[in-house]
FITOR-416658 format. One record per residue (C-alpha): residue in three letters; chain; x, z, y. Coordinates in Angstrom, 3 decimals. Layout:
REM residues N
ALA|A|X|Z|Y
...
END
This chain:
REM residues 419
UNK|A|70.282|101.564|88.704
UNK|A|68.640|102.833|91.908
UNK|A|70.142|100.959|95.358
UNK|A|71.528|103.856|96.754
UNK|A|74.135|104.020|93.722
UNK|A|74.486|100.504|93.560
UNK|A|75.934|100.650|97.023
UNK|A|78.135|104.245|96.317
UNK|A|79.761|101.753|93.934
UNK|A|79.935|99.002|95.985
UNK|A|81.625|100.636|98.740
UNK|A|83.827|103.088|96.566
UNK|A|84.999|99.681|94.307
UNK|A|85.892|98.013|97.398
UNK|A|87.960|101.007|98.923
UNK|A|89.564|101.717|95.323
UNK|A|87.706|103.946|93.407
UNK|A|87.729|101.928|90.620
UNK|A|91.383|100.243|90.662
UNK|A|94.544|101.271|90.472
UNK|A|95.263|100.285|94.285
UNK|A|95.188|102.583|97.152
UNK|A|92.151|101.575|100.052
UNK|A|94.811|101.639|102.701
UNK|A|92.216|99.849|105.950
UNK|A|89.451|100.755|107.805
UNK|A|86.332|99.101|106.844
UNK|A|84.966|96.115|108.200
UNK|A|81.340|96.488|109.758
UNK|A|80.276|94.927|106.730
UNK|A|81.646|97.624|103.808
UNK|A|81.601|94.324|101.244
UNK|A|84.697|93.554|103.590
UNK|A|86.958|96.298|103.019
UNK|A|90.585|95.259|102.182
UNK|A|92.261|96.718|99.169
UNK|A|96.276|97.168|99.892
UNK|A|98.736|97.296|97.331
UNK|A|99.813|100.076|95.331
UNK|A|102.748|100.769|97.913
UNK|A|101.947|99.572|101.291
UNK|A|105.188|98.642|103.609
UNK|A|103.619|100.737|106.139
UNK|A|104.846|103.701|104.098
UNK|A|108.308|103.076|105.184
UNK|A|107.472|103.968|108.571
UNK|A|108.436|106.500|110.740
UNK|A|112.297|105.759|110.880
UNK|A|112.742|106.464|106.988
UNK|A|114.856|103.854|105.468
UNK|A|114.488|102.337|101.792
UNK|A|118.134|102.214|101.042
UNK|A|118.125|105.221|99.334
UNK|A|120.111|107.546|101.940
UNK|A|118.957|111.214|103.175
UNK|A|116.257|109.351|105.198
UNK|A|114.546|107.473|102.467
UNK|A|110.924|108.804|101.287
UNK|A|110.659|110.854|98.956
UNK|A|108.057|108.278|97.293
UNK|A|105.585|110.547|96.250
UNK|A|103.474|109.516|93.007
UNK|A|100.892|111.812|93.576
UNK|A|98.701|114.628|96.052
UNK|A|97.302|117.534|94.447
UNK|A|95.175|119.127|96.957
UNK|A|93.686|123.031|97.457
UNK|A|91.760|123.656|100.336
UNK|A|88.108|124.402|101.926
UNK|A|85.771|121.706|103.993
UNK|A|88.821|120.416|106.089
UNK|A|90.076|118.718|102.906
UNK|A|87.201|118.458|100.371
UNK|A|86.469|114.788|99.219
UNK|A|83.403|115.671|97.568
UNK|A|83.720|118.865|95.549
UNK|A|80.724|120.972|96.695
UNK|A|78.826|118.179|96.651
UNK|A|79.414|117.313|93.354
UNK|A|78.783|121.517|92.543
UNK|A|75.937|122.731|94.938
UNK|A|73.929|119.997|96.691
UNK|A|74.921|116.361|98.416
UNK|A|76.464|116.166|101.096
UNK|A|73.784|113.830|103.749
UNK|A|73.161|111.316|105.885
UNK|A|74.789|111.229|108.264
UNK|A|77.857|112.219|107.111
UNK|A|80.017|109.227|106.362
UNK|A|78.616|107.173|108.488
UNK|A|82.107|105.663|110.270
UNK|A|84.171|104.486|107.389
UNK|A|82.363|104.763|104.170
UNK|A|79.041|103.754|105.450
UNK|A|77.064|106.375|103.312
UNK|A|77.808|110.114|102.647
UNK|A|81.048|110.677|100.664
UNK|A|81.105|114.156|99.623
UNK|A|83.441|114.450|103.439
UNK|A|82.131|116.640|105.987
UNK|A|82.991|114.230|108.634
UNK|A|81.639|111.191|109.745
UNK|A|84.511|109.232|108.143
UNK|A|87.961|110.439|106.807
UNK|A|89.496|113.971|106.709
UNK|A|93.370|114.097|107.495
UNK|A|94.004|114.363|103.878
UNK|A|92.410|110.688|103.448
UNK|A|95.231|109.793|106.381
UNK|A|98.012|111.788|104.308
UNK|A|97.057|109.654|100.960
UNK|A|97.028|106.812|103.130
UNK|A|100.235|106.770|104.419
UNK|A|101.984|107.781|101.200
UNK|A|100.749|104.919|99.664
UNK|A|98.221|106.636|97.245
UNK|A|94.452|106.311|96.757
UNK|A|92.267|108.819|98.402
UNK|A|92.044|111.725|96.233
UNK|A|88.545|112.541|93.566
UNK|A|87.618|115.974|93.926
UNK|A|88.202|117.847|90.721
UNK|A|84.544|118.742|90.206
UNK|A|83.050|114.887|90.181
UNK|A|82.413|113.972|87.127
UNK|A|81.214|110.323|87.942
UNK|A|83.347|107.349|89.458
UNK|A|86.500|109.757|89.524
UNK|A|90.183|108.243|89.652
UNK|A|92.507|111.008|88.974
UNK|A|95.760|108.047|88.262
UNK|A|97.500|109.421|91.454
UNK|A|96.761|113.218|91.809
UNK|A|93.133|115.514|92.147
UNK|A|91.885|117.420|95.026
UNK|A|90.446|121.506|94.090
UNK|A|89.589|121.806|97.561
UNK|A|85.551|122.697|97.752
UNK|A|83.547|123.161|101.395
UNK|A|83.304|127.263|102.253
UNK|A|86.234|127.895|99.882
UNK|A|88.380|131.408|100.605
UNK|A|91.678|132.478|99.584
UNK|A|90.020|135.718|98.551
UNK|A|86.941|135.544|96.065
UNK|A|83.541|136.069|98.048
UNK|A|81.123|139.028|96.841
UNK|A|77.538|137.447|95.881
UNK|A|76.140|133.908|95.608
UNK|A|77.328|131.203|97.976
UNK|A|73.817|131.324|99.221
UNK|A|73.691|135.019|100.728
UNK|A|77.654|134.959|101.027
UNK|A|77.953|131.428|102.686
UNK|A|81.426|131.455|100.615
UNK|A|82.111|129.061|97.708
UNK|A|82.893|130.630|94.675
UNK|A|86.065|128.364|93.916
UNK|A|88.203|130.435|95.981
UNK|A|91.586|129.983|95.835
UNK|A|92.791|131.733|92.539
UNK|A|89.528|129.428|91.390
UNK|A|90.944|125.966|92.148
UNK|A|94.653|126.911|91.211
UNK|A|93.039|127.606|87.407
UNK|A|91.343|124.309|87.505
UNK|A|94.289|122.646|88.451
UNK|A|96.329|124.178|85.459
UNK|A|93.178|123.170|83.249
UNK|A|93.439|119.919|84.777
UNK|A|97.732|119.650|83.433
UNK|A|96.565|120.393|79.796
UNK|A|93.103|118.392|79.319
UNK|A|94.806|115.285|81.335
UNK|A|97.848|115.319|79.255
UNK|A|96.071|116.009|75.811
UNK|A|93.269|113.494|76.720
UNK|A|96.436|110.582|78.424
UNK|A|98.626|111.215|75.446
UNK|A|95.684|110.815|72.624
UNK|A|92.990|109.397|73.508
UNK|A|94.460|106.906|75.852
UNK|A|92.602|103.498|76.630
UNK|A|90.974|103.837|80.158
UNK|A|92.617|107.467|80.244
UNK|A|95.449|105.874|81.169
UNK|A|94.184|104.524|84.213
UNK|A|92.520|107.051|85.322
UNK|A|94.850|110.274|84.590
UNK|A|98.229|110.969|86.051
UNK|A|101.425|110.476|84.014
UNK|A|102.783|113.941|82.775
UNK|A|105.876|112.796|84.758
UNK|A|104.445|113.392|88.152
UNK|A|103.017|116.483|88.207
UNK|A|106.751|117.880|89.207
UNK|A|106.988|114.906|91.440
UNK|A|103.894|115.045|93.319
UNK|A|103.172|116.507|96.777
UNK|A|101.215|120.113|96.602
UNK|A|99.171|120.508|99.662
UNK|A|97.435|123.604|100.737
UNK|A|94.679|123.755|103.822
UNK|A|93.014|127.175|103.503
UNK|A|92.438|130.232|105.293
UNK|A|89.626|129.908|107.976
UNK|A|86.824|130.746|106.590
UNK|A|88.304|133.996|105.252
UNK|A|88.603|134.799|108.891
UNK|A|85.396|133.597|109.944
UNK|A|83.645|135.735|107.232
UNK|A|84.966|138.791|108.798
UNK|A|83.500|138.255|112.066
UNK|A|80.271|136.968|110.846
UNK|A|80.450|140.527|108.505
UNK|A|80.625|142.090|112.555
UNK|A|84.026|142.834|112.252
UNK|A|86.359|143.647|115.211
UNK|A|89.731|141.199|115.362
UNK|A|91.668|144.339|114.257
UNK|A|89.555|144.765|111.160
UNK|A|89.756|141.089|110.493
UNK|A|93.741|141.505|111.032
UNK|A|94.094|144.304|108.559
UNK|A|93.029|142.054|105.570
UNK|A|95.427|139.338|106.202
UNK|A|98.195|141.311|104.425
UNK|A|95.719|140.745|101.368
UNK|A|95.365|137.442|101.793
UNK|A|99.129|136.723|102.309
UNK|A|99.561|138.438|98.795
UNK|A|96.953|135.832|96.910
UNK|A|97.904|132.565|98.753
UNK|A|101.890|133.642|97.306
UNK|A|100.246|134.381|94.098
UNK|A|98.761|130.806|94.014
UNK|A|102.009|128.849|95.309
UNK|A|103.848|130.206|92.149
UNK|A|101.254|129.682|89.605
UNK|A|101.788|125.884|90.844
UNK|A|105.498|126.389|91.029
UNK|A|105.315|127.624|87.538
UNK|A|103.540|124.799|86.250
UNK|A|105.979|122.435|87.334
UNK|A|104.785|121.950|91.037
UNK|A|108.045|121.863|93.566
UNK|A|107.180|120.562|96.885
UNK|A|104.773|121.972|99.472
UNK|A|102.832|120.882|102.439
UNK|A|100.952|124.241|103.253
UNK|A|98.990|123.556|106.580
UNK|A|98.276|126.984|109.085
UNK|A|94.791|127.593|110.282
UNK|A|92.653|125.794|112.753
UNK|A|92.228|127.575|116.647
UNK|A|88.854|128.819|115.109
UNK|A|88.338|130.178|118.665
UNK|A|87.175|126.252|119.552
UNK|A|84.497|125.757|117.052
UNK|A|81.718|125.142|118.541
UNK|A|79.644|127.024|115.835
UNK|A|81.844|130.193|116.236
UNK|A|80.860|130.091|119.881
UNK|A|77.132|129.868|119.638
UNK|A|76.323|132.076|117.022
UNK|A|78.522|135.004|117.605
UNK|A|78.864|135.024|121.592
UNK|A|79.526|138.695|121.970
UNK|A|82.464|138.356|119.876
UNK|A|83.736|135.124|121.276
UNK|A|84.105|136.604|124.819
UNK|A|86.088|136.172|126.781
UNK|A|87.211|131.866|126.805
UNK|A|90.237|130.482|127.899
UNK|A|90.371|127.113|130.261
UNK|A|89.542|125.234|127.720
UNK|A|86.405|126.986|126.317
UNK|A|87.629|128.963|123.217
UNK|A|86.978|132.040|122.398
UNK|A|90.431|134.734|122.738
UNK|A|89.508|137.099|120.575
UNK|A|89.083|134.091|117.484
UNK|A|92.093|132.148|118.532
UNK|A|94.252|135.559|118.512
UNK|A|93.000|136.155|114.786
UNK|A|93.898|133.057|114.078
UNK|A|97.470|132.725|115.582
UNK|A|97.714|136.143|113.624
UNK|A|96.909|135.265|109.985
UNK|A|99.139|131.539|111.055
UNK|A|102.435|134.615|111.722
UNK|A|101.766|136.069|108.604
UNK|A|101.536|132.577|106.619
UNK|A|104.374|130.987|108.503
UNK|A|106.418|134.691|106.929
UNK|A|104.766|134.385|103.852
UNK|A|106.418|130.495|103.445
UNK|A|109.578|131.874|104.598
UNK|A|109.583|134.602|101.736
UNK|A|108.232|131.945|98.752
UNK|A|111.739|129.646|99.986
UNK|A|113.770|132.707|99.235
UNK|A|112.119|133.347|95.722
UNK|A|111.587|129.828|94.613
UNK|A|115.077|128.515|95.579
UNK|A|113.856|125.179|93.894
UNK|A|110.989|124.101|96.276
UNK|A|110.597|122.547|99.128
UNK|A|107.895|124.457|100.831
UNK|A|107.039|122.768|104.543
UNK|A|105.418|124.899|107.052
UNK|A|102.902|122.461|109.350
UNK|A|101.569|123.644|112.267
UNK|A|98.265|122.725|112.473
UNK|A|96.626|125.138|114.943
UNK|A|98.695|123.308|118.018
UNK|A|97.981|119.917|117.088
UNK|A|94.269|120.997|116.890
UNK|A|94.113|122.931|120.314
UNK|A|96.268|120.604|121.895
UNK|A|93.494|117.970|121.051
UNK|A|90.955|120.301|122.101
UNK|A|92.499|121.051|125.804
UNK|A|93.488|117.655|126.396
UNK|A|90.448|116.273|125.047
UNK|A|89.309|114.122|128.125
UNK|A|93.067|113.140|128.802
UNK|A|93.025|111.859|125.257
UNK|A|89.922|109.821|125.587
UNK|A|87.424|111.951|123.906
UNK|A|84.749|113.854|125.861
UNK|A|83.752|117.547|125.877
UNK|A|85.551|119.126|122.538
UNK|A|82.397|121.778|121.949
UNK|A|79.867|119.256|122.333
UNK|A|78.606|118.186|119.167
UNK|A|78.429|114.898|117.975
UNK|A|76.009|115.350|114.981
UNK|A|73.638|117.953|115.508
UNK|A|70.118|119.260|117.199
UNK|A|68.393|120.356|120.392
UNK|A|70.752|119.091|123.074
UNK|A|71.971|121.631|126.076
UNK|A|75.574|122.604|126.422
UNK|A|76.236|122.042|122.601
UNK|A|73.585|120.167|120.796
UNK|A|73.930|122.848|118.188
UNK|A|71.150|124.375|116.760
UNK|A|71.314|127.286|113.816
UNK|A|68.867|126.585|112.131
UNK|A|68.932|122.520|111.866
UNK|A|72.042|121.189|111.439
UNK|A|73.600|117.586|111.061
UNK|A|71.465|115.469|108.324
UNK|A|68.782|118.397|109.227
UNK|A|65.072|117.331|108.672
UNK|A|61.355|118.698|110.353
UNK|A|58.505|117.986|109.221
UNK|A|56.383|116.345|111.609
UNK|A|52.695|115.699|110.745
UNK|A|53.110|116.355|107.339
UNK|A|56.586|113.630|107.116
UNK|A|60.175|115.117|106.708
UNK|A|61.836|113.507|109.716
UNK|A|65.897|113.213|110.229
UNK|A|66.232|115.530|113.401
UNK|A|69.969|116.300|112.896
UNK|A|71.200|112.736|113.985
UNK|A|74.737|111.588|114.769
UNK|A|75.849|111.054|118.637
UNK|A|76.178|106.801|119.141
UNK|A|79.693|106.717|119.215
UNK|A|81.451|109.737|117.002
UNK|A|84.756|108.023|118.019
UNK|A|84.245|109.784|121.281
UNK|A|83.412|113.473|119.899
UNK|A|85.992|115.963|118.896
UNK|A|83.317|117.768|117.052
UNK|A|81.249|116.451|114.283
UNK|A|78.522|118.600|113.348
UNK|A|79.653|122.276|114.959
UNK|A|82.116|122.860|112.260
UNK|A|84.044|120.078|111.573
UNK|A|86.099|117.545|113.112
UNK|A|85.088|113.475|113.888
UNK|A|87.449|111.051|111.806
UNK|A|88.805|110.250|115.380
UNK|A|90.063|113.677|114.952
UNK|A|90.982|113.968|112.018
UNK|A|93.811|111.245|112.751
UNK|A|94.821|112.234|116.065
UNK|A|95.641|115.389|114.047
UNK|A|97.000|113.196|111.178
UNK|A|99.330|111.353|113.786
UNK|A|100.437|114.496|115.171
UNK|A|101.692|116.301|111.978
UNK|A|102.965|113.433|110.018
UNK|A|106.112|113.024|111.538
UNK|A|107.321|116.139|111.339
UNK|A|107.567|117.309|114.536
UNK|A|105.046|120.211|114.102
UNK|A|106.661|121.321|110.612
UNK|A|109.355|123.765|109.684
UNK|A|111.576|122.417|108.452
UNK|A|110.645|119.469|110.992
UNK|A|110.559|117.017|108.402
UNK|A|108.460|114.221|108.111
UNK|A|105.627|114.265|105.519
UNK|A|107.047|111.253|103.459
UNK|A|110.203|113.158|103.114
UNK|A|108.816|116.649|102.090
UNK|A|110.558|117.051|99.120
UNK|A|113.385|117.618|101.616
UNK|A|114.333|121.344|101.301
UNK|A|115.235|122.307|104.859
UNK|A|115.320|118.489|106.026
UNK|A|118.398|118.232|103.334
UNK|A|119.102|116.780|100.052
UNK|A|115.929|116.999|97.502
END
């Protein structure tokens, strides 16, 4: 066994992977540290929920079954296409971890605070725990299915559509596999049981946009296939609904206006910026397609009378972050922690974070990470720090940013009422 696995399994055993226990702390600087919680922490009884079983108490979710692109992927196009590097990871897990982050996503936060174990992607085949739910979400994922290779496209091909038929796969092969096979199985598979108790969460959408402007597309042009995509993300909400899955967590998109990558490569098209340094034309796409979705949720209520389908507002808790960055304690919000070449934006297109050169004939890390990323807003041009990634967490997780404004422990609320 080579020492870089030897550590992947010392650090993933001591934050859970291979228990039935939920890593619910922060790492110490020493990842042999980490604390294991139990199964279900007290902190999940937070937030002003009681446990006495009124209209307040949690819903006590046994499991998260997660579709999604990069901003929720725990390791699913690493696990297809190619690793995910150094150094990515670097905060919490203390090596890469199929994230693109340098720690946690807000999913990891979500998990967290319900009291459940942070989520295997679908697609990893090694040192997977599926015991309380599965994530389908893969890096460059689209609600609509790209046209060509993920190398000329720059789209994954487990699009939407893509993940919702692994997830159905998932249902039968579990089940068959729990029910007779058994033995380890049963640690490491759900109980047929919670797949209509479990939390559905959904965190897709921007790079459908984003591949419309990098295609040169105006923002009207980009707008006129939203209707489409409005169509396929109700398609996939009732093939989930229909295989049992009843309540929703179905995050908007990001202000995509405020990535710093979006900025750099396409300025044209970015003019003109607001105060804060985002690009109008990208944000107004993106408050667009979040009108349309927010309708779209609204519709699915009406037609699937028995689910509880939560609208969370993600793109304000996002730009909110990114306008207030320096009130917040976090420095310029386009300048990139992990990346190459310094200036305004220490983004370079061609050498990204974990980027090598060669220099004198040696491959040299020249995509490094910024000293502190718990400073940085930005990760690596694209992506958001773990710093972040919970300020966005804290934001959306009690409610206050939802419609219905229910807190996530109590999403299986329908309209903030009885479940």
């Amino acid at each position: 066994m080579d020492r870089d696995f030897e550590r992947f399994v010392d650090v993933e055993r001591k934050n859970g992977a291979f228990t039935t226990s939920p890593p619910l702390h922060r790492r110490s600087s020493d990842h042999r540290q980490a604390r294991v919680a139990p199964r279900r922490a007290p902190a999940a009884l937070s937030e002003g929920a009681s446990s006495d079983g009124g209209s307040d108490a949690p819903c006590d979710f046994p499991a998260i079954f997660n579709f999604g692109d990069s901003n929720s992927d725990t390791g699913g196009l690493s696990a297809l296409i190619a690793v995910v590097p150094p150094p990515f990871g670097r905060t919490y897990f203390g090596m890469p971890a199929g994230r693109f982050s340098d720690g946690r996503l807000t999913i990891d936060f979500m998990a967290q605070s319900l009291g459940i174990r942070y989520l295997s992607a679908y697609l990893d085949s090694v040192g997977s725990n599926f015991s309380q739910g599965a994530n389908f979400a893969t890096a460059a994922a689209s609600i609509r299915p790209a046209n060509g290779s993920i190398f000329v496209s720059g789209i994954s091909p487990i699009s939407l559509d893509v993940q919702t038929s692994q997830f159905e796969q998932f249902i039968n092969r579990s089940q068959f596999v729990y029910s007779n096979i058994g033995g380890i199985y049963r640690e490491i598979l759900p109980k047929a049981e919670y797949f209509s108790r479990a939390l559905y969460t959904f965190d897709i959408g921007q790079n459908d946009l984003t591949m419309g402007y990098f295609d040169n597309m105006s923002t009207e042009q980009v707008e006129a296939y939203v209707p489409d995509l409005m169509e396929r993300f109700s398609a996939a909400i009732q093939k989930v609904y229909s295989l049992g899955g009843r309540y929703f967590w179905v995050h908007n998109t990001a202000p995509l206006g405020c990535l710093t990558y979006a900025v750099v490569l396409l300025p044209k098209l970015a003019a003109p910026r607001d105060d804060a340094g985002c690009s109008v034309a990208y944000n107004a796409a993106a408050r667009f397609y979040n009108a349309r979705l927010r309708e779209t949720v609204d519709r699915l209520r009406a037609a699937l009378p028995d689910a509880a389908l939560t609208y969370v507002d993600v793109y304000s808790a996002k730009y909110r972050l990114i306008s207030q960055a320096k009130q917040l304690g976090f420095g310029d919000p386009l300048l990139v922690c992990c990346g190459y070449g310094g200036g305004e934006y220490n983004f370079d297109r061609d050498i990204r974070c974990g980027g090598k050169v060669e220099v004198n004939g040696t491959s040299v890390l020249a995509g490094k990470s910024c000293e502190d990323p718990s400073r940085s807003v930005s990760w690596d041009g694209v992506h958001f720090t773990e710093a972040a990634n919970r300020f966005v967490f804290e934001q959306i997780v009690g409610g206050k940013l939802s419609d219905p404004p229910v807190p996530l422990r109590q999403a299986c609320r329908r309209g903030g009422g009885g479940r």
